[in-house]
N, C-alpha and C positions, 0 to 999 in steps of 0.2 A: 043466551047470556052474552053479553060484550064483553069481549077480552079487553082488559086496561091497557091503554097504549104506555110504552114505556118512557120515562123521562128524560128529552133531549138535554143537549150542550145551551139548544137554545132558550128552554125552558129555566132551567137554570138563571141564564143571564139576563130572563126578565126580572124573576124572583129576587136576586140581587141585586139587580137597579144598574149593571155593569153590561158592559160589551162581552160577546161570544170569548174573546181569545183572550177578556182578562180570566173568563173561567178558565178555560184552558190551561196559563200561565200557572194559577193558583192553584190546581189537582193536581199540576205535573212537579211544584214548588218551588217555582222559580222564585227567584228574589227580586224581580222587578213588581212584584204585587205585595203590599203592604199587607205587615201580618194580622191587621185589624183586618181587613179585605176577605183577606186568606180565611181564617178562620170562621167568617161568616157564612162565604161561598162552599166553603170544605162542611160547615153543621147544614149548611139548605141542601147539599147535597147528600148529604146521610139520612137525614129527614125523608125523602123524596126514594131513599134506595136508588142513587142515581150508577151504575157504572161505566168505566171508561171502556168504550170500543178501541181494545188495543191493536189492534189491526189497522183501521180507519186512521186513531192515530202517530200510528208507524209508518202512515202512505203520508199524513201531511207533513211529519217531520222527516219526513224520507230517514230515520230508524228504525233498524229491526229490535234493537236491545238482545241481538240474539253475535254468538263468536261463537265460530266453527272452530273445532279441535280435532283435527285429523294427525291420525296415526300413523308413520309412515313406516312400511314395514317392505323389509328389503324381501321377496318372495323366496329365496333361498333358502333362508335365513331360521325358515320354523317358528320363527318371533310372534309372539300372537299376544291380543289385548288380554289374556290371561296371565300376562307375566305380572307378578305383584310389584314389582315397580313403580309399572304400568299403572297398575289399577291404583297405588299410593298416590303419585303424581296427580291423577284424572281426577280422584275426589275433594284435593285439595284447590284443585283450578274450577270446578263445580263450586263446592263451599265459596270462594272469594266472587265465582261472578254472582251468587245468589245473592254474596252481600252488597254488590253494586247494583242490583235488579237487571240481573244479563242471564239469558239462559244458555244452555250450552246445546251446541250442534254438534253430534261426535260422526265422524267420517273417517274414511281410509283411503291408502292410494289407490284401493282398488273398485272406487268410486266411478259412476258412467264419465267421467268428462277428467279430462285432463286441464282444463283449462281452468282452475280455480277459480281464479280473477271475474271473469265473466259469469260461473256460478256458484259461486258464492256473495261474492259482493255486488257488480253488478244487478243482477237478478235480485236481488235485495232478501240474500238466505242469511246474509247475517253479514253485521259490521265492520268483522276482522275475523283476522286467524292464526288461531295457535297451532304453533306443527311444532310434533313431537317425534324427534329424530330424524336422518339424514339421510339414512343409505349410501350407496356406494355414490355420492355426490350429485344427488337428484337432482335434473337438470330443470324440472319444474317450479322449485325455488329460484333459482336466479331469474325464470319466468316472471315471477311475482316480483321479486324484485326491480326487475328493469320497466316494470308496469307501475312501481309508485303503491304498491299496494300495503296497504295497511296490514301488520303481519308481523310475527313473533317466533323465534323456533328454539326450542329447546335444544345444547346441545353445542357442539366446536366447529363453526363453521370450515369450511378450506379457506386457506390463507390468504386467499383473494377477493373473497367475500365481502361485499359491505352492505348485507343487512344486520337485523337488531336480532341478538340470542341472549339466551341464558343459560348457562351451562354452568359443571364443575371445573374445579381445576382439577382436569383428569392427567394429564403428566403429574403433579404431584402425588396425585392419585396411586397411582402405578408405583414412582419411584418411593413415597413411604411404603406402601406394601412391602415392595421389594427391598429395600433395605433393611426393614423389619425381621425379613425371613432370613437374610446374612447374617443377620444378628444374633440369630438364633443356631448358626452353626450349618445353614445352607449354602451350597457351592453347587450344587446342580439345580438350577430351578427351570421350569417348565413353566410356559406362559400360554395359557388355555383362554384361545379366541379369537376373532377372526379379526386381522389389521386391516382389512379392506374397508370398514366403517370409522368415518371421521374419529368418535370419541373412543373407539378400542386402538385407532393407530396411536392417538397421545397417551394414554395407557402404556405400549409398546415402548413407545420412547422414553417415557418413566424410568419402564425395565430397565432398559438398557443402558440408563445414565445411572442405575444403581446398581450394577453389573460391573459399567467401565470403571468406577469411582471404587470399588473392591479389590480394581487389580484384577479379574476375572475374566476369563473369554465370551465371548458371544458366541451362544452355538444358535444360529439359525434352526437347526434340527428340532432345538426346544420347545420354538413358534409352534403349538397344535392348534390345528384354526377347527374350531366348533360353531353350530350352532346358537342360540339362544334359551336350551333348555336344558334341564337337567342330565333328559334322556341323553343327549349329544356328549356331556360331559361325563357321564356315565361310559359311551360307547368309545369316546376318544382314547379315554386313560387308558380301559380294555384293550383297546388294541394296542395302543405305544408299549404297554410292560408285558403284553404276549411277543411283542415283536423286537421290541430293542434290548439290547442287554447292557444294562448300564444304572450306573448308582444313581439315582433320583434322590432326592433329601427333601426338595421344597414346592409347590405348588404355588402359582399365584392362577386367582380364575377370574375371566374381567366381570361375573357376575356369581351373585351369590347362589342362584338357580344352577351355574355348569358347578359351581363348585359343591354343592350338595350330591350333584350325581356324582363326581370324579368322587368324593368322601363313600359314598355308595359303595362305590368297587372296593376302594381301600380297606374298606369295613370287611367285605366279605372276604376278602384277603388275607385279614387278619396282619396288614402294613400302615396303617392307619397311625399308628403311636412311632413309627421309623419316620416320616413325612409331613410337614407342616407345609399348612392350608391356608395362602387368604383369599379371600373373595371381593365381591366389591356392591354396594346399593346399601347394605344393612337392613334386608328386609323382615320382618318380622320372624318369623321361623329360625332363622340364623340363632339366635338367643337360648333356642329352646330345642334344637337336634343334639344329639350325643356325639362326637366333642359339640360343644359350641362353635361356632364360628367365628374369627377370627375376619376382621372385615374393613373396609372404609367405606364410610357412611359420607351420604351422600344429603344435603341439608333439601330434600324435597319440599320441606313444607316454606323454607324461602323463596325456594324454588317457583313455587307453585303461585305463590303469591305474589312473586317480582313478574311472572308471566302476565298475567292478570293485571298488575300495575300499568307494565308498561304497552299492551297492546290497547289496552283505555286511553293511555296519552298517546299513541301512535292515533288513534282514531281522531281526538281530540286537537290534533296538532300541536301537540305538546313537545317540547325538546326531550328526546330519551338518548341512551346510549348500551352497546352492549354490559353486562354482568358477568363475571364469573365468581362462584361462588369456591368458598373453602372446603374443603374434605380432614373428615377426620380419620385415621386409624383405631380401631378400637377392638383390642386385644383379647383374647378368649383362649380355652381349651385347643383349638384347632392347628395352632401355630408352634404349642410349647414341644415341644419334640422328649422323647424318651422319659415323660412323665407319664404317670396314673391319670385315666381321663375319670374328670370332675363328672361327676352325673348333677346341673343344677334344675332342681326341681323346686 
């Protein structure tokens, strides 16, 4: 039996009476083909069972339709694409390229090649790239940078910096927490996390402008630099109240994960209700542990979508500029100190 051969680009464009590239033009939907055009070439092509080789077509528009999103994760750090955050942020930058027709390439810095630029874009692995966090001031980024390359990073750059990010305003961040927690009748507060990473040092400085503004000392001592997970925040606090002796009242944790483990200890403690807690992302769980969490939220799903925006106009050669976005405080069981915890069920 003869296998049916399948229907070209050029078969089409006898069928319609048109040249190859006005089909082209009209599948892909440009506006330079009349929608009377359109619609005839787009029904012969359904007719026909015709589809696009999008491969073929990605070689002659030199388009992948594809943005790599790599992770950047400091290896010290324990940080892993398991953090819900993480994984909040990623599905919302997926959802917006699905609705632009872009697929998404997920990568890490612990990828074969350091040289992004050359493999990802050049090599035609994908259009653009979103980078998600900084590390201790990764020097690969300004790589990309100084290369003109198309590219997006979530996050506060260093001060020197002139590429295009998105981030919170994490000083505000920090200092509503922190302020919050004075508010409440805190003078000792502990700041759990590590100021070596661009968006926990503005954090830090947060603190510390809600600190100075109390009339209150800086104790350096309070700084406990943690990992990125519970576990860390859990082992931190462990050790500071085995080992120091001194009145503690407040917690601020730069993530809601160390703050859940630091709560862990307290719990088993039985000092939990003496100590208010804020955290920082507002990830889901927060809402629903015993106390609740006490937190500032972090607007991911602008987030995710202004990522997305503007690394399309970065491709595009579209005018963009950095964003920072607002944070909110939002107040819970975790913070109120010397009350009965709420069980909200």
């Amino acid at each position: 039996m003869k296998t049916k051969q399948k229907t070209t680009l050029t078969d089409i464009a006898l069928l319609a009476n048109v040249s190859e590239s006005t089909v082209s033009r009209a599948l892909s939907g440009s506006t330079l083909v009349s929608d009377k055009t359109k619609e005839k070439i787009i029904a012969i092509a359904q007719e026909h069972n015709f589809e696009v080789d999008a491969r073929a077509r990605s070689l002659r528009l030199q388009k992948t339709s594809t943005i790599a999103v790599i992770i950047l994760f400091d290896p010290k750090s324990k940080h892993s694409i398991s953090d819900p955050f993480l994984l909040d942020i990623l599905g919302i930058i997926a959802d917006e390229l699905a609705l632009s027709n872009y697929d998404l390439l997920l990568s890490t810095n612990t990828s074969r090649t350091n040289d992004w630029y050359s493999y990802f874009v050049e090599a035609k692995r994908a259009d653009g790239i979103i980078i998600i966090g900084q590390g201790e001031h990764d020097p690969r980024i300004e790589t990309l940078s100084k290369q003109n390359a198309p590219f997006v990073v979530w996050g506060v750059p260093p001060s020197k910096a002139r590429y295009l990010t998105v981030g919170s305003d994490n000083v505000n961040g920090g200092y509503i927490a922190t302020k919050h927690l004075i508010e409440q009748g805190c003078t000792n507060i502990i700041f759990l996390g590590d100021i070596h990473h661009n968006e926990i040092e503005m954090r830090w400085k947060g603190y510390q402008k809600a600190i100075e503004e109390a009339g209150l000392p800086i104790d350096n001592s309070l700084q406990i630099t943690t990992d990125f997970t519970s576990e860390s925040g859990y082992s931190r606090i462990r050790d500071f109240f085995e080992t120091k002796n001194r009145s503690i009242n407040g917690i601020f944790a730069v993530s809601d994960a160390i703050a859940l483990g630091a709560m862990k200890y307290l719990a088993e403690e039985d000092i939990m209700s003496d100590i208010a807690i804020v955290g920082f992302d507002d990830i889901t769980v927060s809402s629903y542990c015993t106390p609740s969490l006490t937190t500032i939220r972090q607007d991911t799903q602008m987030g995710g979508k202004l990522l997305v925006e503007l690394i399309l106009k970065k491709i595009s050669k579209q005018s963009t500029k950095s964003r920072i976005l607002d944070v909110e405080l939002i107040i819970r069981d975790s913070s109120i100190r010397n009350k009965p915890v709420k069980n909200k069920l």
